[in-house]
C-alpha positions as CSV (number, residue, x, y, z in Angstrom):
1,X,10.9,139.2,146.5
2,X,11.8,135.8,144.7
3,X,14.4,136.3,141.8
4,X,13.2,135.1,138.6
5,X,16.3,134.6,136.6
6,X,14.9,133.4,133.4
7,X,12.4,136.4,133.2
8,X,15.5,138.9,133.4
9,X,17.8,137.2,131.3
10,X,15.7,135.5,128.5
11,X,17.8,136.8,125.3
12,X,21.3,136.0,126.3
13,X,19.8,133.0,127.7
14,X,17.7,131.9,124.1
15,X,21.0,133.1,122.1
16,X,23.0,131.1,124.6
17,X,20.8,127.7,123.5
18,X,21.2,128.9,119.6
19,X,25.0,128.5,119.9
20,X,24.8,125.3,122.0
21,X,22.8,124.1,119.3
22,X,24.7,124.9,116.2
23,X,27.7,123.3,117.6
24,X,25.7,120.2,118.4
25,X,25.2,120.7,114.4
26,X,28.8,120.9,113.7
27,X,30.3,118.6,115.5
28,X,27.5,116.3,113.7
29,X,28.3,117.5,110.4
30,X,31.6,116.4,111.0
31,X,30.8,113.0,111.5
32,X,28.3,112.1,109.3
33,X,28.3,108.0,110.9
34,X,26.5,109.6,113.8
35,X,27.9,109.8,117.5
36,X,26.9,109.4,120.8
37,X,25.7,111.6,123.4
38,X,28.9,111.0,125.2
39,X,31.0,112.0,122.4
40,X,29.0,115.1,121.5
41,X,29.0,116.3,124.9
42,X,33.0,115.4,124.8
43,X,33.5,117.5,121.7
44,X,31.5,120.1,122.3
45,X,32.1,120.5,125.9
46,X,29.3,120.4,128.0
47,X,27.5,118.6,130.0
48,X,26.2,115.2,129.0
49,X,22.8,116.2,130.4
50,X,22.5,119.5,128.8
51,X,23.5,118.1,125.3
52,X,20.5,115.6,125.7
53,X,18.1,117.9,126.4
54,X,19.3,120.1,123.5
55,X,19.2,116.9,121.0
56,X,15.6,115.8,122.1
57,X,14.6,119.3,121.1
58,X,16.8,118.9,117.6
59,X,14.6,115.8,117.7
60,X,11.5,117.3,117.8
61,X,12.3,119.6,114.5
62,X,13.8,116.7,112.6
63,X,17.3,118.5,112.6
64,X,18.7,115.4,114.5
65,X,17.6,111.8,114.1
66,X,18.6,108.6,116.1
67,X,20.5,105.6,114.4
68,X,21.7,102.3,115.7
69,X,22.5,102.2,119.1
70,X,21.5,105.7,120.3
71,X,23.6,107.0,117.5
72,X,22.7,110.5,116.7
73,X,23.2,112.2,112.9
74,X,22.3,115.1,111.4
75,X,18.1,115.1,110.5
76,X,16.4,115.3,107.2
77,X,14.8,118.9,108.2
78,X,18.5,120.2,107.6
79,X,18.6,119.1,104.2
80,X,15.2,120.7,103.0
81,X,16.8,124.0,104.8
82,X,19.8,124.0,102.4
83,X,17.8,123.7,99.7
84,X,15.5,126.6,100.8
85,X,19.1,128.9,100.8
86,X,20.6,128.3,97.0
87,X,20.7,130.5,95.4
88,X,19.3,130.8,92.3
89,X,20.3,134.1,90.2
90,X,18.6,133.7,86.9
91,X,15.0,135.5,87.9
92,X,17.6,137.8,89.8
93,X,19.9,139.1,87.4
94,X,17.6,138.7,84.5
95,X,16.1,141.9,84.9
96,X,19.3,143.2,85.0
97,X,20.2,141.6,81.7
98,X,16.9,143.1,80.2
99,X,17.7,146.2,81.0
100,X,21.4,146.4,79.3
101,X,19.5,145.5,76.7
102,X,16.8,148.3,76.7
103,X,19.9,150.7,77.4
104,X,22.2,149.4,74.6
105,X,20.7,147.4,71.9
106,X,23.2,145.0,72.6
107,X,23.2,141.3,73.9
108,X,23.5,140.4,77.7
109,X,24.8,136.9,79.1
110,X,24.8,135.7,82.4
111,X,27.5,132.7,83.1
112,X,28.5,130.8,86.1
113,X,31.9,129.4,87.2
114,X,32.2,125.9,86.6
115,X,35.1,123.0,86.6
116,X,36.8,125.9,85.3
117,X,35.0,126.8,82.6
118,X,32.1,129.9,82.5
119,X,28.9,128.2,81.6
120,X,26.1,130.6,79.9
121,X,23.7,130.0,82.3
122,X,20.4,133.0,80.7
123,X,20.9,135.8,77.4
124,X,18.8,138.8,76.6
125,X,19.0,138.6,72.5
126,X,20.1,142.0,71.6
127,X,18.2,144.5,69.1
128,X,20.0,145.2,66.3
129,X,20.1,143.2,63.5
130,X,23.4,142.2,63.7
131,X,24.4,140.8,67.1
132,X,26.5,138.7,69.5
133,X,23.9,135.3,70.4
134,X,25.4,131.9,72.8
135,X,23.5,129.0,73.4
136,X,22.3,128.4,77.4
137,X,24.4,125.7,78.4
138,X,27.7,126.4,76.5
139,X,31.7,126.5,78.0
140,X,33.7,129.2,77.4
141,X,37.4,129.6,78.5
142,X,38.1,132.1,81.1
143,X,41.3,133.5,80.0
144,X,40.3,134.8,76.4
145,X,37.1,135.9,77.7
146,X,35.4,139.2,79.6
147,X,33.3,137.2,82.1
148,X,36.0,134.7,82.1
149,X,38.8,137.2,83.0
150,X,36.2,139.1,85.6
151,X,35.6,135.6,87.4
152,X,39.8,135.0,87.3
153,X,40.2,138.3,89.0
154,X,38.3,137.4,92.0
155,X,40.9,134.8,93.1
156,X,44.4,135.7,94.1
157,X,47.2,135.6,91.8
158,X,48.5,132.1,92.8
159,X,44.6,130.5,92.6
160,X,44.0,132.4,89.2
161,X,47.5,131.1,87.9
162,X,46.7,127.6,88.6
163,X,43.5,127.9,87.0
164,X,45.0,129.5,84.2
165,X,47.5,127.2,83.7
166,X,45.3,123.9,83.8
167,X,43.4,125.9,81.1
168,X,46.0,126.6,79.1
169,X,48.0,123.0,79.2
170,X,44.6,121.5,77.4
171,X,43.8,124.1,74.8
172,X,47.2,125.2,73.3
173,X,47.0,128.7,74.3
174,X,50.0,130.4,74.5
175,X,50.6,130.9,78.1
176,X,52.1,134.5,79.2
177,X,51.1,134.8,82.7
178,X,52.8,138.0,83.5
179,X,50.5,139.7,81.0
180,X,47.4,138.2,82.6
181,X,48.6,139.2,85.8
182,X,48.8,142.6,84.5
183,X,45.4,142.3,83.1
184,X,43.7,141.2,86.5
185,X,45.5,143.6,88.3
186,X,43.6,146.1,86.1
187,X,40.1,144.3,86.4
188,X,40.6,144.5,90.0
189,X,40.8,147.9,90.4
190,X,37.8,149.6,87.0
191,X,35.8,146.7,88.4
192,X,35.1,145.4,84.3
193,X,37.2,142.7,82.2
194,X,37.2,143.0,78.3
195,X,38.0,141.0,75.6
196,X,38.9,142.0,72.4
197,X,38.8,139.8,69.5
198,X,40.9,137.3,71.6
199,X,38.0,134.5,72.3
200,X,36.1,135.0,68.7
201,X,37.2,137.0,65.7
202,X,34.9,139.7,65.5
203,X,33.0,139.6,68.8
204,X,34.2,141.9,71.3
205,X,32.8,142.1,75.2
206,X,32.5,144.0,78.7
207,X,31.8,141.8,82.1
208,X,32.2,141.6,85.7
209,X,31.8,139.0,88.2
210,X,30.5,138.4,91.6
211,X,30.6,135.7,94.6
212,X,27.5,134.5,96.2
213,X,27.4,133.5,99.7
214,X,27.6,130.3,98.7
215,X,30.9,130.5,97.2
216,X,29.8,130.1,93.7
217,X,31.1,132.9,91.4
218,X,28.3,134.3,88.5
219,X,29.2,137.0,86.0
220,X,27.5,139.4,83.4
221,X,28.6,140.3,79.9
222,X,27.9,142.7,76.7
223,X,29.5,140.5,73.8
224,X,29.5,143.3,70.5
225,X,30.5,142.7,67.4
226,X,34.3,144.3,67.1
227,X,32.8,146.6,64.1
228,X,31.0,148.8,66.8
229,X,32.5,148.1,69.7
230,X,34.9,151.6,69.7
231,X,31.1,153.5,69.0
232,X,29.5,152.0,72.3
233,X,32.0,151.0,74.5
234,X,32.1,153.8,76.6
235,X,27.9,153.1,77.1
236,X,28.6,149.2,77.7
237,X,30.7,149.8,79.9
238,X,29.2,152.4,81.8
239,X,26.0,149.9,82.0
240,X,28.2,147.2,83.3
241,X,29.3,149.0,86.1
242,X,26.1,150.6,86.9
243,X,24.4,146.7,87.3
244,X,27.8,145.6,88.9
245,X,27.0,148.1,91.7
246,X,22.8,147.3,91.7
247,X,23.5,143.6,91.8
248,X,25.5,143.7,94.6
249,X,23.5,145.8,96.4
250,X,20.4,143.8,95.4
251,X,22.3,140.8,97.0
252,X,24.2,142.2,100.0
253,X,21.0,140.3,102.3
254,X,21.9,137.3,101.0
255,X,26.0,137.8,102.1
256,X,27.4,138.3,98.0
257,X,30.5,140.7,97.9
């Protein structure tokens, strides 16, 4: 009876391709001038003949395109593909935000981490009449802040210091890094930041923070004015930690932690 190889082995085979491929991918990535067959089968190992039939195939799906000489480079197809996986997480977290609301009265932000700075990214108005309201698109500084200090906490203490530190050499904040420490330490381990009067007289706020699996760090807030705070702070905070929990379940397909 003949032996038909590929019919018994057809998964590890296919998977076996997959990798080949992806390190084709990398090794492109890496030089983005394009290389040769030669040197992709050099740098990748294998044989010059089995890295030509993987690229035609690359080819075919416009992952791979020729330049020059025989030059080979990443494809256009590759680009579409890593636009496909960003991440977007307004229409994810604004039901979450929406419901904070519905549970609290109070306003809910969502901010993002960026050039070191949290930028309000969405907000769910609150209901009572008198209430915490950002603009979309405004800075705030991360350590005087509840989503600030929740994003700070996600970094370890040498990353957040440095952070810190930049922050604080072009503001005028009085630095006191051991106290900081102390407060991330804490964030760390209830899983909320707070802020108390120290960002805007008056307004008082509850947050946590998340990575994507893209590396870029989101958080949600409860700003309160400081007059109620001590009435609802036990239910903001409870609602923080109840979406902190959601969320993260919600985005454990896509890789967040």
């Amino acid at each position: 009876m003949a032996h038909d190889d590929g019919a018994n082995h057809p998964p590890r085979n296919g998977i076996q391709v997959i990798g080949r491929a992806a390190a084709i991918l990398r090794v492109l990535r890496d030089d983005p001038e394009g290389l040769s067959l030669g040197q992709i089968a050099s740098r990748v190992g294998l044989a010059r003949s089995t890295v030509q039939r993987i690229v035609s195939a690359l080819q075919e799906e416009r992952l791979v395109t020729t330049i020059g000489n025989a030059g080979i480079r990443l494809g256009p197809e590759l680009a579409l593909l890593a636009a496909a996986a960003r991440f977007d997480p307004v229409p994810v977290c604004h039901p979450y935000l929406t419901r904070i609301v519905e549970k609290t009265g109070e306003t809910a932000d969502l901010s993002v981490l960026r050039d070191g700075r949290m930028v309000f990214l969405d907000q769910v108005p609150g209901t009572h009449r008198l209430r915490a309201v950002s603009s979309v698109g405004e800075r705030f500084p991360l350590t005087t802040t509840a989503n600030g200090r929740a994003a700070l906490a996600l970094f370890p203490d040498d990353e957040a210091r440095r952070m810190a530190e930049v922050e604080w050499s072009g503001s005028g904040i009085k630095t006191d890094w051991d106290n900081l420490r102390r407060t991330l330490t804490e964030i760390r381990k209830s899983g909320f930041a707070r802020d108390c009067d120290e960002h805007t007289e008056g307004i008082s706020a509850v947050g946590f923070a998340l990575r994507s699996h893209l590396g870029e760090i989101y958080a949600i807030s409860i700003p309160v004015p400081s007059h109620r705070f001590d009435l609802v702070s036990a239910l903001v905070t409870r609602e923080i930690l109840r979406s902190a929990r959601e969320l993260r379940r919600h985005l454990g397909a896509l890789g967040t932690q």
